[in-house]
N, C-alpha and C positions, 0 to 999 in steps of 0.2 A: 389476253383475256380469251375466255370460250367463247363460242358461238351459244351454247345451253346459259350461259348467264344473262342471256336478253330474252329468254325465251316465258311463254305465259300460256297458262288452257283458257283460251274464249269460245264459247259456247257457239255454234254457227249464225243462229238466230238475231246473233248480235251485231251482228254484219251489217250494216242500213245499203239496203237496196234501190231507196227513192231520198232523194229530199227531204226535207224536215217542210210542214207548211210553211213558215216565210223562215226565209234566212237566220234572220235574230232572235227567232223561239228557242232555236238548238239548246239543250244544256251546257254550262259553261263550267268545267271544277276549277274551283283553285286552289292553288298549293303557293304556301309562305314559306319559301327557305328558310328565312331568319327562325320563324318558330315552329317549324315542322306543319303547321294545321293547314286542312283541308276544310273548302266549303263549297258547297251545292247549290250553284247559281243557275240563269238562264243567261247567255251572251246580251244580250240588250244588258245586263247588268255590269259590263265592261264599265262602263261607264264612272260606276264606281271606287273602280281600284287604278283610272289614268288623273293622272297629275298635268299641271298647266306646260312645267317646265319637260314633261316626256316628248319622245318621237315614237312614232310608230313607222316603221319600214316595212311597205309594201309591196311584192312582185306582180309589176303591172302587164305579165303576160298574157295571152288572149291564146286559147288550146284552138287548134287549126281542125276541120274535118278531114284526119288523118287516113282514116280506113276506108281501104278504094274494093272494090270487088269489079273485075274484069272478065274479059275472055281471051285467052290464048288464040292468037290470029292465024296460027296453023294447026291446031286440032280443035277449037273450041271448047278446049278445058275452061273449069270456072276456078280464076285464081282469086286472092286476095292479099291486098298489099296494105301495109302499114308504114305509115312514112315515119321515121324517126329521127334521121338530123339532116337539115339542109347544110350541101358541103358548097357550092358557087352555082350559081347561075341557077340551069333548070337540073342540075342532076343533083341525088339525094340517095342516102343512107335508108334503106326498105327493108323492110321485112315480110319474109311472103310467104304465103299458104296455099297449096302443100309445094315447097322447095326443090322437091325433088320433079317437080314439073318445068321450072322454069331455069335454063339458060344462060350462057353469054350467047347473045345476040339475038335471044328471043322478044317476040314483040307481043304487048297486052294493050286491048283497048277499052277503054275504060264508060264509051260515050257510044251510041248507037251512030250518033253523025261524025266519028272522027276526031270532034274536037280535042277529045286529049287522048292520050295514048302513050306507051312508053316503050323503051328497049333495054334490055338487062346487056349492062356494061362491064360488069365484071363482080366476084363473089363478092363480101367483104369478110368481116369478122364474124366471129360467131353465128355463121352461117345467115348473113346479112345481104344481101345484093344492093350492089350500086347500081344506079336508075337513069337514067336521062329522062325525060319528060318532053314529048311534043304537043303544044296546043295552040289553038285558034284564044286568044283573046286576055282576059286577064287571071294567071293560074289560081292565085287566092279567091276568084270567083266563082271557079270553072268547080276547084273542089268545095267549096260553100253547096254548088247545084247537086254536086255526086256522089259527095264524101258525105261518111260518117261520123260523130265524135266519138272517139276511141275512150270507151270508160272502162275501168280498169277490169282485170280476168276475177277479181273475187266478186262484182256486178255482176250478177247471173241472169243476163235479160240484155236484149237488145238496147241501144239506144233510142231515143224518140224524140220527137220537135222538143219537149218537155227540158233535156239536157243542152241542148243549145242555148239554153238560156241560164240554167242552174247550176252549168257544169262552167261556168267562166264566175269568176267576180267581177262585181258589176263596173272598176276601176281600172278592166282589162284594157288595153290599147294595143299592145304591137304584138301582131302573130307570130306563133316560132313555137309553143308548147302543144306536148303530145298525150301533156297530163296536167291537171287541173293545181296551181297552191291552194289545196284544198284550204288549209286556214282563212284563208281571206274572204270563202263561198259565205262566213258568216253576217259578214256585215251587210248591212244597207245602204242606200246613197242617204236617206235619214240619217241612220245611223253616223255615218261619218260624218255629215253637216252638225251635227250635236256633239260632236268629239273636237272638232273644228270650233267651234262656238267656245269649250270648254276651257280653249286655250292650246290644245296637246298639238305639237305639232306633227305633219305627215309627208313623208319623204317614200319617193315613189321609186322603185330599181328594177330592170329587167334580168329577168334568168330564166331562158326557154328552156322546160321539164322536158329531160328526154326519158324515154323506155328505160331508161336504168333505175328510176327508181321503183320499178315494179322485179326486179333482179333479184335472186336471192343472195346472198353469203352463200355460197358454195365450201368456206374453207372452214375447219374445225377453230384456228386462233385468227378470232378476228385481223390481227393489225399485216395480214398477209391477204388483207382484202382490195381488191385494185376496181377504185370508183370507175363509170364511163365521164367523159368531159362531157361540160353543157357551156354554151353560149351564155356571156353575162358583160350588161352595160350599166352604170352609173352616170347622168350626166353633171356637170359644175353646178349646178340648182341645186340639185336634190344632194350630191357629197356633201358640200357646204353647210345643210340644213343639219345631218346627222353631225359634221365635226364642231357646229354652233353647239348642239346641242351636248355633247358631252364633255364641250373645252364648259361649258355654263352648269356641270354637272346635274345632268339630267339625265333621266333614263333613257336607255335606246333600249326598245322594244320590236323585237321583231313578228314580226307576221307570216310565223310558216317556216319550214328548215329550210326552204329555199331563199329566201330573202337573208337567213341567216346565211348561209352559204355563200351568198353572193359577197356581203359586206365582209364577211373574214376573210374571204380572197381577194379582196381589192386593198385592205386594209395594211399598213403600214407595220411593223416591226412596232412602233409606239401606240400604232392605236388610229393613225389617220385615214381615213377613206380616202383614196383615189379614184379621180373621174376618170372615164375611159372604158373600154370594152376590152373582154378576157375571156379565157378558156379555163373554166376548175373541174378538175377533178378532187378536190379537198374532200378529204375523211374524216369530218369530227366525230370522235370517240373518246370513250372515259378517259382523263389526262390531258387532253386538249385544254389549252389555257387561251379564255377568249380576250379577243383584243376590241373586239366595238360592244357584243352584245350583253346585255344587264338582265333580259328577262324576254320570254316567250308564250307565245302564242297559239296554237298547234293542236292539231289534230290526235286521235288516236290511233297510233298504228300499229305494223303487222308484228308481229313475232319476231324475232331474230334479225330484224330490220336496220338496215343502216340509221334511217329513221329513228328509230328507239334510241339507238349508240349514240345518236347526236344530241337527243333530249335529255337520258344520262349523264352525256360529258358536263349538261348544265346544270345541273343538282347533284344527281346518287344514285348509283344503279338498284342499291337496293332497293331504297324508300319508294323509286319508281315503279317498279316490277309492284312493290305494296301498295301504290296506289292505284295501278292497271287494276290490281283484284281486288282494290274497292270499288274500281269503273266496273268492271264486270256485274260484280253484287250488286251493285245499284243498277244495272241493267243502261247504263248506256249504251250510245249507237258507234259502233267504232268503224274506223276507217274513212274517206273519203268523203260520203256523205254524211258522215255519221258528227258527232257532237265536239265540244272543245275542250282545251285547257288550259288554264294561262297560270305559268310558273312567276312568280311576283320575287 
């Protein structure tokens, strides 16, 4: 398939640059496979279309304050660093600005008293540098004090106190993502205590977002497109909850391409979820034959996106692409902050 058959014109405006006032006002569309129709809900309206016997599978990642801004400790250049995958210990996968400033064996420090500071250990990929990290105390805390939440390059505006709390869902737990399941920004702790109540059950799975999914397709035929790996755990709990639920033929719904991601690569030749932790690089695109998931959740995304191709693989590229440019027409918020859509 081309790269042009995922492609769509959205207007710039339609970009959501802040939050929606609470969580579950966003608007919600739906789309019915079985009968092709579309309808114009609000997400608090989920409510309506989950069944007792459903799951919902949630990525219970929590996005770290990635983005460091430093000074070069032999000329006092001003760098900036992006952490993008923790590989052992204190050293990590960075991306830095401007590149051509920094080094093997340069040091940047990040703190006025020392406390954290680093040294560039050697390049990586795609013009990446591998990092060590020195600090006084505990690092997850240290960047809480000095880091940034890194919101995506189509956010055109600093971050602010505001996103530390908007830019996680509220069901986050274990640090490790560099980018938000935006899907899951929708719900509330209401919210899920009323989905909870309703019967539906909720299986929780980690898969920490790295900078890849902000990445373009670079390549004209998509299936010559090489995903980056991301970190993903399931534990016995939560596997057990999803294989209950689909050996009891009930829907598995997912919450976001990452959550879907995650259970298709843990997932058995027949269909079983396995507990355990893992490395995916998996490319769901048109043809993909899914083995756990029945329906989605999901944001709107970019153009040409790996994103779009995975949403596709789960319905129709075309009827998709037709109903982005009804999201358009109707003026919803796309992207990150922006509104939902749950494919039933």
């Amino acid at each position: 398939m081309h790269i042009t058959d995922f492609n769509y014109d959205l207007p710039v405006e339609l970009i959501a640059q802040h939050p929606a006032d609470k969580r579950d006002k966003s608007r919600l569309l739906i789309v019915d496979r079985k009968n092709g129709s579309i309808e114009h809900r609000h997400f608090y309206d989920i409510l309506d279309y989950l069944n007792p016997d459903d799951c919902l599978i949630m990525n219970n990642s929590k996005v770290i304050p990635a983005r460091l801004f430093g000074i070069k400790e032999k000329t006092g250049a001003r760098v900036e660093f992006l952490l993008i995958k923790h590989i052992k210990d204190n050293i990590w996968e960075t991306m830095v600005r401007p590149g051509k400033r920094l080094h093997k064996g340069d040091r940047v420090s990040f703190t006025v008293d020392g406390t954290l500071s680093a040294e560039i250990l050697e390049n990586g990929e795609g013009g990446t540098r591998i990092v060590s990290f020195q600090h006084d105390g505990n690092f997850l805390d240290l960047l809480d004090r000095v880091g940034k939440i890194p919101l995506p390059p189509y956010i055109e505006r600093e971050s602010d106190d505001e996103d530390k709390i908007r830019y996680q869902t509220v069901y986050c737990k274990k640090e490790g993502s560099v980018a938000a399941p935006t899907a899951g920004l929708h719900f509330t702790n209401e919210l899920i205590e009323r989905i909870k109540q309703k019967g539906t059950k909720i299986a929780y799975v980690t898969l920490h977002v790295g900078i890849g999914t902000f990445r373009p397709v670079k390549c004209d035929k998509i299936e010559d497109h090489k995903m980056h790996f991301e970190e993903y755990e399931i534990d016995e709990k939560n596997a057990d909850i999803i294989n209950q639920t689909k050996k009891a033929g009930g829907r598995i719904i997912s919450v976001g391409t990452t959550s879907t991601r995650t259970v298709e690569s843990a997932a058995s030749h027949e269909g079983i979820v396995q507990a355990g932790r893992g490395s995916t690089g998996i490319f769901i695109y048109p043809g993909y034959k899914f083995k756990v998931i029945d329906s989605l959740i999901t944001n709107f995304h970019l153009p040409k996106s790996t994103l779009l191709m995975l949403v596709s693989a789960l319905y129709n590229r075309e009827k998709i692409i037709q109903i982005y440019e009804e999201a358009v027409e109707k003026k919803y918020r796309f992207f990150s902050y922006g509104d939902a859509m749950f494919i039933i």
